[in-house]
C-alpha positions as CSV (number, residue, x, y, z in Angstrom):
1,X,57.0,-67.3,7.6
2,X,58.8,-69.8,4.9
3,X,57.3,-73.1,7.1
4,X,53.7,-71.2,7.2
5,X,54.1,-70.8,3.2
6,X,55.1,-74.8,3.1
7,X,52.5,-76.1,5.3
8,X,50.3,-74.1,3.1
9,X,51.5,-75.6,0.2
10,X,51.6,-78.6,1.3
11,X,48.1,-79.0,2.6
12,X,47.1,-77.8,-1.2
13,X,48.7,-80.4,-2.4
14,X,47.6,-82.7,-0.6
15,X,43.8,-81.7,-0.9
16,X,44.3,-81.7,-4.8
17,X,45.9,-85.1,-4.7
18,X,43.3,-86.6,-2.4
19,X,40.3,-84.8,-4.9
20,X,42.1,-86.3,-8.3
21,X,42.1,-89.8,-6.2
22,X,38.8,-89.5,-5.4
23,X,37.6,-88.4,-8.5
24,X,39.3,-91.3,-10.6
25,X,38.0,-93.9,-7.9
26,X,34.3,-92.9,-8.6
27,X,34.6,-92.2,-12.2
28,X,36.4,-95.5,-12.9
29,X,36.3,-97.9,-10.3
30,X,32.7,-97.6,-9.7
31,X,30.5,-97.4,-12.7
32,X,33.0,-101.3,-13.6
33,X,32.1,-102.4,-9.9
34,X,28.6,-101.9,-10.6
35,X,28.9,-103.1,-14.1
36,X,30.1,-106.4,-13.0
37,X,27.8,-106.3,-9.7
38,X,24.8,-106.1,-12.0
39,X,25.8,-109.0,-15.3
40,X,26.6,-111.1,-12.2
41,X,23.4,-110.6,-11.1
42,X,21.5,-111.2,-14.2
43,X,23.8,-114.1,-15.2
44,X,22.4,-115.6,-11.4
45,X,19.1,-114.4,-12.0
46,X,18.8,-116.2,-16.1
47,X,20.5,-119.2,-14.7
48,X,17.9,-120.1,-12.2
């Protein structure tokens, strides 16, 4: 009963940790990726 409660537990945890990860990857990570992706592309593109 206790280790069913735990596992529980621990598989919410881990589902809300992996979500908040995920969540801060593509609201942070990804909008700057792109941001650099495209200046480097139309610093390339000017400089031609």
């Amino acid at each position: 009963m206790v280790i069913t409660i735990y596992f529980s537990i621990h598989q919410l945890i881990k589902t809300v940790i992996s979500t908040c990860v995920l969540d801060i990857f593509f609201s942070y990570f990804v909008p700057v990726f792109a941001l650099a992706k495209g200046s480097f592309f139309w610093y390339e593109y000017f400089s031609l």
